[in-house]
N, CA, C, O and CB atoms as a CASP TS submission, in Angstrom:
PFRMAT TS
TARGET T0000
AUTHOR 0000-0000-0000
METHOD Language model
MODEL 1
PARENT N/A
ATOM      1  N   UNK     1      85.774  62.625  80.329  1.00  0.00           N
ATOM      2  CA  UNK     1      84.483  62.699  79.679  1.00  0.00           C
ATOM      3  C   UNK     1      83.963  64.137  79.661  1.00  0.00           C
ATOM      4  O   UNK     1      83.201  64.614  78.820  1.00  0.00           O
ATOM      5  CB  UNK     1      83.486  61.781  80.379  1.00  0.00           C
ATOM      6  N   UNK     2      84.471  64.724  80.671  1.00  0.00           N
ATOM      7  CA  UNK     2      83.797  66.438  80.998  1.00  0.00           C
ATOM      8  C   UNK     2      84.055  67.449  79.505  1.00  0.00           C
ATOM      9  O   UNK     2      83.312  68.327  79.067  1.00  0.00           O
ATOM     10  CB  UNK     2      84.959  67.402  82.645  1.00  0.00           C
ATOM     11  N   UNK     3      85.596  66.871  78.858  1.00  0.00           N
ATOM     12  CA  UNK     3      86.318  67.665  78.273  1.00  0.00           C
ATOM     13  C   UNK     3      85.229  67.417  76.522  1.00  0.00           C
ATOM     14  O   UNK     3      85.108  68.326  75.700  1.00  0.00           O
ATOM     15  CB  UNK     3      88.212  67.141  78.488  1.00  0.00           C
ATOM     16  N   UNK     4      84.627  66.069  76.363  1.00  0.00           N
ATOM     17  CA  UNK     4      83.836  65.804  75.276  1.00  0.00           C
ATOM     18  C   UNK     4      82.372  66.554  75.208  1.00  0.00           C
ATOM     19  O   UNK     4      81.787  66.871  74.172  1.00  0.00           O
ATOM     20  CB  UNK     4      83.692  64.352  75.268  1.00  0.00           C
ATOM     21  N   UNK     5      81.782  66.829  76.971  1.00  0.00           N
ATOM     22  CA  UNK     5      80.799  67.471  76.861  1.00  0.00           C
ATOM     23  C   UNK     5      81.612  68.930  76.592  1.00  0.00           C
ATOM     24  O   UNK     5      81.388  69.430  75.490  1.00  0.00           O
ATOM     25  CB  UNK     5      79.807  67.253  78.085  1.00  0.00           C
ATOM     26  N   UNK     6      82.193  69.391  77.155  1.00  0.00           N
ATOM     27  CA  UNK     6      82.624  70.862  77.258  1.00  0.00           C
ATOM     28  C   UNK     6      82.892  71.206  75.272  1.00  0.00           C
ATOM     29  O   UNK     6      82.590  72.259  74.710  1.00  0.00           O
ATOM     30  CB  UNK     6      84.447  70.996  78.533  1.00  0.00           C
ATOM     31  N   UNK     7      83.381  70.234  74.746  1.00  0.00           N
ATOM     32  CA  UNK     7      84.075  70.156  73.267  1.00  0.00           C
ATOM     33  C   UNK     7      82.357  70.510  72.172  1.00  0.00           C
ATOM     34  O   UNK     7      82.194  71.401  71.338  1.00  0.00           O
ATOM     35  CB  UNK     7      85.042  67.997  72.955  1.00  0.00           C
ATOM     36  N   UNK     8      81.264  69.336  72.668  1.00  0.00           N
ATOM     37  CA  UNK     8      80.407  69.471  72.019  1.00  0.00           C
ATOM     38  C   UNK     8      79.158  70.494  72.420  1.00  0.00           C
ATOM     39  O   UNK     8      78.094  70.582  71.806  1.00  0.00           O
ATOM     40  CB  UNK     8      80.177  68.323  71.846  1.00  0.00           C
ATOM     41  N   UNK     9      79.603  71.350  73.764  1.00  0.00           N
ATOM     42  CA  UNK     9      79.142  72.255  74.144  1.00  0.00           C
ATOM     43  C   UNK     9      79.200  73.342  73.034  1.00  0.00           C
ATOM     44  O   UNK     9      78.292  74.060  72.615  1.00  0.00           O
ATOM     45  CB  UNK     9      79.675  72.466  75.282  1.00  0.00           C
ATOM     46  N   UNK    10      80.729  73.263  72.606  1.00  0.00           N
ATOM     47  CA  UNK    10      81.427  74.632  72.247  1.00  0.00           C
ATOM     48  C   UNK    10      80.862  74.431  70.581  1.00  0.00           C
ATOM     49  O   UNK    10      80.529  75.433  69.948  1.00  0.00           O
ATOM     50  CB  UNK    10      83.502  74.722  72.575  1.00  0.00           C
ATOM     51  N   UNK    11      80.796  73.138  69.995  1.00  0.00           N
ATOM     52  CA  UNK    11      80.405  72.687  68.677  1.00  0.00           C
ATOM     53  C   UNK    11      78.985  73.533  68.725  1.00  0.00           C
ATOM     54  O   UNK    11      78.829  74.646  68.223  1.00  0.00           O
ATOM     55  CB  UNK    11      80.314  70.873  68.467  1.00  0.00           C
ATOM     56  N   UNK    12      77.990  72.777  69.428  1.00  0.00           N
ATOM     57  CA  UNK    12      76.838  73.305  69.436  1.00  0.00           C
ATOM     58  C   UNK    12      76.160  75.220  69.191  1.00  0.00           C
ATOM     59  O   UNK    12      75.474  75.957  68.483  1.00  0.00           O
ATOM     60  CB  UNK    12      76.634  72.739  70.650  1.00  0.00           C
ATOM     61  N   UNK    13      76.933  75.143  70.275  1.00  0.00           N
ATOM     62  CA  UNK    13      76.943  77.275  70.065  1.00  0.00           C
ATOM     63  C   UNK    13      77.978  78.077  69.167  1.00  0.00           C
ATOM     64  O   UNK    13      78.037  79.276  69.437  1.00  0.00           O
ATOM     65  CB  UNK    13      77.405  78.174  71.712  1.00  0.00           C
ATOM     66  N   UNK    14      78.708  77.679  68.266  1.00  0.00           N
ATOM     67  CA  UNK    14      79.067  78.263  67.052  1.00  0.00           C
ATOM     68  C   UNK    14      77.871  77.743  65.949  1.00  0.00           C
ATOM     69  O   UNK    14      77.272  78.549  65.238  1.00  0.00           O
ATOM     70  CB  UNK    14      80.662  77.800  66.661  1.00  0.00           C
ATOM     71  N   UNK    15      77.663  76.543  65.922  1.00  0.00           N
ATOM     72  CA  UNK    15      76.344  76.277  64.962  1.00  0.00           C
ATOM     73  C   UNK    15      75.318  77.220  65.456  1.00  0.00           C
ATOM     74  O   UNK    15      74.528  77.361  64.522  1.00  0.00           O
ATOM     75  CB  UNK    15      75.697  74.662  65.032  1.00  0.00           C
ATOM     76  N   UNK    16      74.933  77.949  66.484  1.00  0.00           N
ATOM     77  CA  UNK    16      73.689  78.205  67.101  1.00  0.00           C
ATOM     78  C   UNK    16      73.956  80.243  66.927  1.00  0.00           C
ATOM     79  O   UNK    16      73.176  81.195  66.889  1.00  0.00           O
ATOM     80  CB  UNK    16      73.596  77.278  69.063  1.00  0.00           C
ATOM     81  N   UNK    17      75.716  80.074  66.857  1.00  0.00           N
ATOM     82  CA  UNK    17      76.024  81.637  66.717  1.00  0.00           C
ATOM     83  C   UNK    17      75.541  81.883  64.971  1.00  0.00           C
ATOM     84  O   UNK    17      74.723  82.724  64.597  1.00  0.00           O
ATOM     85  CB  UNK    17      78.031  82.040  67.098  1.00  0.00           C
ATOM     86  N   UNK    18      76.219  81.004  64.164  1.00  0.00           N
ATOM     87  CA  UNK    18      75.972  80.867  63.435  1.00  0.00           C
ATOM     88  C   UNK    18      74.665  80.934  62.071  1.00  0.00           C
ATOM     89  O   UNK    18      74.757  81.182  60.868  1.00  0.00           O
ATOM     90  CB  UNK    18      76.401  80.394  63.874  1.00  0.00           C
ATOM     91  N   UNK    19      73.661  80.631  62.839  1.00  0.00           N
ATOM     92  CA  UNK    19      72.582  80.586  62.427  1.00  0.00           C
ATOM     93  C   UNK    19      71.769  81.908  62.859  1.00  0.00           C
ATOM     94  O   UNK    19      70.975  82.612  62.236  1.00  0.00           O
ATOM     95  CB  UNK    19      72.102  79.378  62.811  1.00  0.00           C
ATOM     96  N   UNK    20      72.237  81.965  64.064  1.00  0.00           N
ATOM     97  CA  UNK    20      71.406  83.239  64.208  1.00  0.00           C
ATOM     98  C   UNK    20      72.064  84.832  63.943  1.00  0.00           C
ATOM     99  O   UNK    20      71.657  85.939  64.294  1.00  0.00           O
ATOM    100  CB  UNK    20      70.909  83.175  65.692  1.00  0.00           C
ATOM    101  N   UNK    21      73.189  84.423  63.211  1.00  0.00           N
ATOM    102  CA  UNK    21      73.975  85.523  62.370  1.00  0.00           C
ATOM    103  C   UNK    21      73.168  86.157  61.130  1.00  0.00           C
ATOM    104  O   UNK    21      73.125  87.355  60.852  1.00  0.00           O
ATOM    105  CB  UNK    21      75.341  84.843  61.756  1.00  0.00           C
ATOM    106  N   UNK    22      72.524  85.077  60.426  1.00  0.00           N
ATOM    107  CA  UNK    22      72.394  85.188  59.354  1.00  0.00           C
ATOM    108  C   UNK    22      70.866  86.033  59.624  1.00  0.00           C
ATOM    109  O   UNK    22      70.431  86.427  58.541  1.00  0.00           O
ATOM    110  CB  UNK    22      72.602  83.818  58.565  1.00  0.00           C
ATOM    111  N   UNK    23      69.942  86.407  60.813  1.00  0.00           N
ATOM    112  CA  UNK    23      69.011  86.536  60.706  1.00  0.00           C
ATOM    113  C   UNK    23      68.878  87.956  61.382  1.00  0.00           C
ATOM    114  O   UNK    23      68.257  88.951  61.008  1.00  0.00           O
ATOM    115  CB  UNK    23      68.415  85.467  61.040  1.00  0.00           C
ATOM    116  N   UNK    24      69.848  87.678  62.765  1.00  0.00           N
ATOM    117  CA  UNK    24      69.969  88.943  63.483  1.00  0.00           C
ATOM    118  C   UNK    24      71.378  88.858  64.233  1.00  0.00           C
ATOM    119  O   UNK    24      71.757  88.332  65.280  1.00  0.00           O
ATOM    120  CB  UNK    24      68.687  89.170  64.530  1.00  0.00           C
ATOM    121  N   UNK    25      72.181  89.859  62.893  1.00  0.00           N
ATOM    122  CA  UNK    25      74.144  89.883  63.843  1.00  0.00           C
ATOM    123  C   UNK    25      74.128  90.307  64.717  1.00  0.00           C
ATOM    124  O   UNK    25      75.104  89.921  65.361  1.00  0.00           O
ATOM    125  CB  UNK    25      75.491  90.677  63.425  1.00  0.00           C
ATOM    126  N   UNK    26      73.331  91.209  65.439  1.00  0.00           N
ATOM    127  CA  UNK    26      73.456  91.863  66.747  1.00  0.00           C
ATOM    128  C   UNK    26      73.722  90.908  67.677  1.00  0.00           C
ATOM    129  O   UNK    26      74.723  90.858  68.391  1.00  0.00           O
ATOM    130  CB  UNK    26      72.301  92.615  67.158  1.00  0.00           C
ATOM    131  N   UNK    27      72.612  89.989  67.653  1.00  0.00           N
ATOM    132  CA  UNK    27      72.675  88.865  68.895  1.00  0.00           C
ATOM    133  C   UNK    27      73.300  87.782  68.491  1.00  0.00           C
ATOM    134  O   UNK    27      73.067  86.719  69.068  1.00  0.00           O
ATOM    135  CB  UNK    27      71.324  88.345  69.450  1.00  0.00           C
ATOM    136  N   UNK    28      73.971  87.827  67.706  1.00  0.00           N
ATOM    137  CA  UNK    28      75.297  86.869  67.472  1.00  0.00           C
ATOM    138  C   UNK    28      76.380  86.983  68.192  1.00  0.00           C
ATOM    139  O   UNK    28      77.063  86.115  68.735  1.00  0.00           O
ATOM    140  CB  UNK    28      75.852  86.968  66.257  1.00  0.00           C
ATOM    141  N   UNK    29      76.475  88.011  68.161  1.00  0.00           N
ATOM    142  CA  UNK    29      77.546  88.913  68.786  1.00  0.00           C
ATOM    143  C   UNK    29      77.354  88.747  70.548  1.00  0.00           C
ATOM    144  O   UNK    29      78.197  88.171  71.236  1.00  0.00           O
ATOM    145  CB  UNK    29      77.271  90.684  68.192  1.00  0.00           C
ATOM    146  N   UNK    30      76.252  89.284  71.036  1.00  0.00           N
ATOM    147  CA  UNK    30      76.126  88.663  72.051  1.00  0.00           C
ATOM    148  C   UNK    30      76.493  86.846  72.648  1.00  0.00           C
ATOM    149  O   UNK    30      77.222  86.363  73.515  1.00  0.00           O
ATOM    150  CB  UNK    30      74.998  89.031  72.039  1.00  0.00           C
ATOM    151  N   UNK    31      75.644  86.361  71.745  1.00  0.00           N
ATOM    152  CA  UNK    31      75.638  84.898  71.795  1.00  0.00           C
ATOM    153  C   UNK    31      77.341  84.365  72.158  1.00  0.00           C
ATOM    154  O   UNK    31      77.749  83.754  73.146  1.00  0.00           O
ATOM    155  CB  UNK    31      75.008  84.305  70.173  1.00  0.00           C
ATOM    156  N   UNK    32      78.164  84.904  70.847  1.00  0.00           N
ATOM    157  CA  UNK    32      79.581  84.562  71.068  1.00  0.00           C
ATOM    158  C   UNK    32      80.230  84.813  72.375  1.00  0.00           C
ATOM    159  O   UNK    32      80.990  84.035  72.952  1.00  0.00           O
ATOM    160  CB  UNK    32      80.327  85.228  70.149  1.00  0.00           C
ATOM    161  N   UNK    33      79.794  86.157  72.842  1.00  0.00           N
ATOM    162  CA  UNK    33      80.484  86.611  74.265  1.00  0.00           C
ATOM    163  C   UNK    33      80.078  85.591  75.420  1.00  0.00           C
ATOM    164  O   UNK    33      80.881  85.185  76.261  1.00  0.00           O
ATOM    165  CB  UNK    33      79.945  88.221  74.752  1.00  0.00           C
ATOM    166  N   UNK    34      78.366  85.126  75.345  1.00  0.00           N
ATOM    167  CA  UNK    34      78.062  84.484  76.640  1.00  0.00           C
ATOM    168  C   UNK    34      78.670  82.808  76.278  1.00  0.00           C
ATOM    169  O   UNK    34      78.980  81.969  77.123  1.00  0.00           O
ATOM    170  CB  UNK    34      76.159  84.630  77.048  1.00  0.00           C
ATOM    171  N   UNK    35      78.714  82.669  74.962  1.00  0.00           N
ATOM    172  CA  UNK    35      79.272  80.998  74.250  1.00  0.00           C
ATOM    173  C   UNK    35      80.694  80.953  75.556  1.00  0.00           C
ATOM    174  O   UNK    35      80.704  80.226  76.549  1.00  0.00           O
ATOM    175  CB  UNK    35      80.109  81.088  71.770  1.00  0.00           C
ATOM    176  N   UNK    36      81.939  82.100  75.090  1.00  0.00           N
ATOM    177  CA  UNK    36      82.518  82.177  75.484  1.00  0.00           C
ATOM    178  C   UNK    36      82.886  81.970  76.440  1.00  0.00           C
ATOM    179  O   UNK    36      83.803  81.167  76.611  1.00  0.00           O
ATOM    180  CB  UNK    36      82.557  82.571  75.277  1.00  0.00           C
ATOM    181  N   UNK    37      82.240  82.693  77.524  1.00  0.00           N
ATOM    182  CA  UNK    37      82.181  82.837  79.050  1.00  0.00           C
ATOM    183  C   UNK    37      81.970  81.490  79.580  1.00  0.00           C
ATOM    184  O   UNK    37      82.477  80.851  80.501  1.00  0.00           O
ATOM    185  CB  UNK    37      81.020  83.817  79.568  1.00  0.00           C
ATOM    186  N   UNK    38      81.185  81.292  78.828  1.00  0.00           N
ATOM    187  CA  UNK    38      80.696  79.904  79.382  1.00  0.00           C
ATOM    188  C   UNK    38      81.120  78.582  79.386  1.00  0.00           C
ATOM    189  O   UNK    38      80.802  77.626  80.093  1.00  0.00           O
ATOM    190  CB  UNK    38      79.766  79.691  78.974  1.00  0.00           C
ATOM    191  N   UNK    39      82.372  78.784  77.901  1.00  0.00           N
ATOM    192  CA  UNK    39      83.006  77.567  77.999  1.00  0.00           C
ATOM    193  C   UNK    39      84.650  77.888  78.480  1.00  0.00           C
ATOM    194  O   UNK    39      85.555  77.096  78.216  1.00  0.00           O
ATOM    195  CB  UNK    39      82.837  76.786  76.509  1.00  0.00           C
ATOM    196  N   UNK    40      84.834  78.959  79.099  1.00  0.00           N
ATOM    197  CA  UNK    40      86.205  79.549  80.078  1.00  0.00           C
ATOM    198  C   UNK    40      85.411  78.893  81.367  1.00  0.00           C
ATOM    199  O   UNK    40      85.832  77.891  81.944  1.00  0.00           O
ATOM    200  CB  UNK    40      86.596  81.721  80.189  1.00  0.00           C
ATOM    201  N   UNK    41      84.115  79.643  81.771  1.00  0.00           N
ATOM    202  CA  UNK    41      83.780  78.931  82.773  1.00  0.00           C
ATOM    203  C   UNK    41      84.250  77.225  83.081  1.00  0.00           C
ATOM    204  O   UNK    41      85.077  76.859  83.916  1.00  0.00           O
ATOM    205  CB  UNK    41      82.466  79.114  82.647  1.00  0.00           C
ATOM    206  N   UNK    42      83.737  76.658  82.473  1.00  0.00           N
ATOM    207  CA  UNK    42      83.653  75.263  82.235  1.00  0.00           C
ATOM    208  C   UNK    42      84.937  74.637  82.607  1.00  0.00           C
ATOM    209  O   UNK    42      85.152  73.614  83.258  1.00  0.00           O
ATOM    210  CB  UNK    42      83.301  74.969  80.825  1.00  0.00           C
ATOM    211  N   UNK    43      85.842  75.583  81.981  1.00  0.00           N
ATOM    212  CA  UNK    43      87.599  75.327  81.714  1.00  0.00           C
ATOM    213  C   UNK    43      88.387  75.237  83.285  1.00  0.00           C
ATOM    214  O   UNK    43      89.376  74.663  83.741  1.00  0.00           O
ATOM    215  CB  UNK    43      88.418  76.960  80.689  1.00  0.00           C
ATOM    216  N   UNK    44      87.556  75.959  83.684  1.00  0.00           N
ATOM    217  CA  UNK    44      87.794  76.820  85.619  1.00  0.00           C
ATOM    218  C   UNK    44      88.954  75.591  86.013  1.00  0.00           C
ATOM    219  O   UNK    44      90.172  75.446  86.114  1.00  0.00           O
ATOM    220  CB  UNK    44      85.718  76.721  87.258  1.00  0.00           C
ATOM    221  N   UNK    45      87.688  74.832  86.156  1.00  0.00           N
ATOM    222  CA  UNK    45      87.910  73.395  86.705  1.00  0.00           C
ATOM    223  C   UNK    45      89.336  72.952  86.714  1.00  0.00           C
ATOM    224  O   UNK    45      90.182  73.084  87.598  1.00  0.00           O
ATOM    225  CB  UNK    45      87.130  72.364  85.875  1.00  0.00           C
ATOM    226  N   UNK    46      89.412  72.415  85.573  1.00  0.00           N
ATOM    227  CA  UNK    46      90.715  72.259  84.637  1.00  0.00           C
ATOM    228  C   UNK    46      92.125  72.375  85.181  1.00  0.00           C
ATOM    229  O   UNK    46      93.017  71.643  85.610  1.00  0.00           O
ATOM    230  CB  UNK    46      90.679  73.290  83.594  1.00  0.00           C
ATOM    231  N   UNK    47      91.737  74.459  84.810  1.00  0.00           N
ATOM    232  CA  UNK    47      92.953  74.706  84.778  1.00  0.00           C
ATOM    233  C   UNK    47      93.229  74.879  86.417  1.00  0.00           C
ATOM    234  O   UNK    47      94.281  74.329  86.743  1.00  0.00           O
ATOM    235  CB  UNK    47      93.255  75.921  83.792  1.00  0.00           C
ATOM    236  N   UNK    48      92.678  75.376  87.275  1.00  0.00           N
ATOM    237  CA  UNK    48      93.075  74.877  88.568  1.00  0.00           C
ATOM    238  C   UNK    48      93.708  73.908  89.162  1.00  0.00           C
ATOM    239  O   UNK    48      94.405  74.121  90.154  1.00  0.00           O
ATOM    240  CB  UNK    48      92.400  74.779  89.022  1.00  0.00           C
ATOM    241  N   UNK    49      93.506  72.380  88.487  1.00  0.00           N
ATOM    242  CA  UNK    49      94.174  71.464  88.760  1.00  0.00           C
ATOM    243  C   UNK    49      95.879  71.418  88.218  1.00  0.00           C
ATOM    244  O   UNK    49      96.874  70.846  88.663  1.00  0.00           O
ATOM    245  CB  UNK    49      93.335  70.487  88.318  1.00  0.00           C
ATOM    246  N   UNK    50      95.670  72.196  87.201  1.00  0.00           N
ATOM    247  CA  UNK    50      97.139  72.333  86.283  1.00  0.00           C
ATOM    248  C   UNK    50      97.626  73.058  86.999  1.00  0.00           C
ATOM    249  O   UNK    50      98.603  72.526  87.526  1.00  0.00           O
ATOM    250  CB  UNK    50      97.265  72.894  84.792  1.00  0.00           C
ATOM    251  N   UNK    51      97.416  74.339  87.421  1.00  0.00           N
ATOM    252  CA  UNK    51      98.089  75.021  88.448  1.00  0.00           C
ATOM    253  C   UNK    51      98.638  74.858  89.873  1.00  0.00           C
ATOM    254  O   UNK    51      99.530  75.509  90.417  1.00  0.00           O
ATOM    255  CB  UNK    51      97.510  75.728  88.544  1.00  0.00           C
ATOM    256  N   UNK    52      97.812  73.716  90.415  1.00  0.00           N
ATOM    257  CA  UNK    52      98.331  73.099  91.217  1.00  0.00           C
ATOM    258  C   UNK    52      99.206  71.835  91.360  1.00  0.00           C
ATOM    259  O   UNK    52      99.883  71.492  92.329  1.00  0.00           O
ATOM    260  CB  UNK    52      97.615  73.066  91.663  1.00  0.00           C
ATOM    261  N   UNK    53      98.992  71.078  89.890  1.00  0.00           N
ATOM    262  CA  UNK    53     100.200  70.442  89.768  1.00  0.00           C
ATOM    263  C   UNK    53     101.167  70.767  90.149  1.00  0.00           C
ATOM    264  O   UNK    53     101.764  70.192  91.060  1.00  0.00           O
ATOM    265  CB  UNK    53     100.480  70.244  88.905  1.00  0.00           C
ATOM    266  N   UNK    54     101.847  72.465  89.136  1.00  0.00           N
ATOM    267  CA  UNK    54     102.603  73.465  88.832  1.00  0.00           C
ATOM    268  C   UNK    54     103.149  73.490  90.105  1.00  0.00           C
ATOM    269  O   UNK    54     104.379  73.477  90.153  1.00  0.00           O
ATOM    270  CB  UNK    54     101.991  74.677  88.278  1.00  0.00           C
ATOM    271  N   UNK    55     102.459  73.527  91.272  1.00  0.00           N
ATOM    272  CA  UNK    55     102.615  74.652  92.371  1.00  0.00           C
ATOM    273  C   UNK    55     103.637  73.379  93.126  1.00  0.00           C
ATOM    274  O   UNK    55     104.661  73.715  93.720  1.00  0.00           O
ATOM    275  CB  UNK    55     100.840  75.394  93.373  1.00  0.00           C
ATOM    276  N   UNK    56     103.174  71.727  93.007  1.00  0.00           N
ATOM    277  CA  UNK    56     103.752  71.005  93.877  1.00  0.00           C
ATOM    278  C   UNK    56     104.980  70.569  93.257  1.00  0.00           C
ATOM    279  O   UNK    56     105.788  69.971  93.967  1.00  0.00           O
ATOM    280  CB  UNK    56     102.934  69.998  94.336  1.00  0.00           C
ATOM    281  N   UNK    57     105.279  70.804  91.882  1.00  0.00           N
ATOM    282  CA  UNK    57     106.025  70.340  91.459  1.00  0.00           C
ATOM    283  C   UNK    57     107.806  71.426  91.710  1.00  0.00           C
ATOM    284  O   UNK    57     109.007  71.158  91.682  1.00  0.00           O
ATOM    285  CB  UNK    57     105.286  70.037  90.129  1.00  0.00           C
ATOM    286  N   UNK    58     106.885  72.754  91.953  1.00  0.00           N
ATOM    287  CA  UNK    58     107.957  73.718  92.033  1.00  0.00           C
ATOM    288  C   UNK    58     108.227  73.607  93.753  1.00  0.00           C
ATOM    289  O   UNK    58     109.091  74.295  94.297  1.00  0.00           O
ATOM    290  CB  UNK    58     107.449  75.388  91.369  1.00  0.00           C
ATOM    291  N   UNK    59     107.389  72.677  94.480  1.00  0.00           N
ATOM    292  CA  UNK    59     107.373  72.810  95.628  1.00  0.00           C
ATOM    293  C   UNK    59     108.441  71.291  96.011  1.00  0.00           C
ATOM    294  O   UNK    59     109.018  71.291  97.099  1.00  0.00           O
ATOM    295  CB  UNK    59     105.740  72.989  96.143  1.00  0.00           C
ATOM    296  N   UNK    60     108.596  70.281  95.218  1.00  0.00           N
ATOM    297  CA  UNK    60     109.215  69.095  95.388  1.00  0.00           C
ATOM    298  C   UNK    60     110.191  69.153  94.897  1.00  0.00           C
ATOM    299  O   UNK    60     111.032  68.354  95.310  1.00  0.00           O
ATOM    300  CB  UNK    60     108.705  68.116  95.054  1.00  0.00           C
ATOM    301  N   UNK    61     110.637  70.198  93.669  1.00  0.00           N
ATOM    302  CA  UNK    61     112.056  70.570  93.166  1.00  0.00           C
ATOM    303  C   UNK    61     113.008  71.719  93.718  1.00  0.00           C
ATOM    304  O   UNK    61     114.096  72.031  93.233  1.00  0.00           O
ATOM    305  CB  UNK    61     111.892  70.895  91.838  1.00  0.00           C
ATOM    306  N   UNK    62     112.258  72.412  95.064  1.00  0.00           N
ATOM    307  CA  UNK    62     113.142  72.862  95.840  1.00  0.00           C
ATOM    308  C   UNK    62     113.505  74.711  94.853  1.00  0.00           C
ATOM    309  O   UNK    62     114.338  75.574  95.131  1.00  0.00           O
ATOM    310  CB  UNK    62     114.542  71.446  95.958  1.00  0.00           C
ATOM    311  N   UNK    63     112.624  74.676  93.900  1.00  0.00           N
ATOM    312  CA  UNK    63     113.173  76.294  92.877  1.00  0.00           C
ATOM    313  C   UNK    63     112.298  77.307  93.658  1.00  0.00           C
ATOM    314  O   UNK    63     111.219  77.204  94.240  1.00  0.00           O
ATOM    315  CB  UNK    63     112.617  76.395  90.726  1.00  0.00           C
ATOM    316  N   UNK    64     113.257  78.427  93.431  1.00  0.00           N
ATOM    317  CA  UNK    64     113.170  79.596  93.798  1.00  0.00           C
ATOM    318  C   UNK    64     111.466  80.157  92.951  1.00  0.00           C
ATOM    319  O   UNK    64     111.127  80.369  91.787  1.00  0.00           O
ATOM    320  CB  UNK    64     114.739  80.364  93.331  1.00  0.00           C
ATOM    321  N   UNK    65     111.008  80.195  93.836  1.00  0.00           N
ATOM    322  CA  UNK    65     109.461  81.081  93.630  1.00  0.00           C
ATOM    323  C   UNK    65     109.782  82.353  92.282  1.00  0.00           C
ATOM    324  O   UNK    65     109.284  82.316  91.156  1.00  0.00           O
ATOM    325  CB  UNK    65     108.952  82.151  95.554  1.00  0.00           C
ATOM    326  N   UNK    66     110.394  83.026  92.622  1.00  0.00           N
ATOM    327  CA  UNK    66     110.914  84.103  91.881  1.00  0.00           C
ATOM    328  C   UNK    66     111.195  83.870  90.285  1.00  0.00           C
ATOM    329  O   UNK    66     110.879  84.805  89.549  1.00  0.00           O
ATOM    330  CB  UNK    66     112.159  84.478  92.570  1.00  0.00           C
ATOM    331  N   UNK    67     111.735  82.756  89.719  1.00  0.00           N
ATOM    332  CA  UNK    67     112.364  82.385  88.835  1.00  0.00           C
ATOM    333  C   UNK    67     110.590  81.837  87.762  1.00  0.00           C
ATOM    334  O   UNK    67     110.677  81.338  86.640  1.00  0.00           O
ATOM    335  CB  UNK    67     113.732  81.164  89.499  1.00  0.00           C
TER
END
């Protein structure tokens, strides 16, 4: 469910970059950078868990770290 808020998070602030392009690009520009940040933030979560999949799986198949 996190991934639908995070999805209509990201919907919301391109409409919101969007609009306020047309009035003042400066802070569009801004807007996109903190949009950004904010939905990498969000992602944190996520990809941590993927990485630790990663980590047990290279850890139960016995492979060389290196490789």
């Amino acid at each position: 469910m996190d991934i639908l808020q995070i999805a209509a998070l990201a919907v919301f602030l391109t409409i919101a970059c969007l609009i306020v392009r047309q009035y003042k690009p400066e802070y569009a520009v801004v807007m996109q950078i903190g949009a950004f940040c904010a939905v990498v933030l969000m992602l944190f979560s996520y990809i941590e868990g993927l990485l630790k999949a990663a980590q047990s799986i290279v850890e139960i198949s016995q492979i060389n770290i290196d490789f």
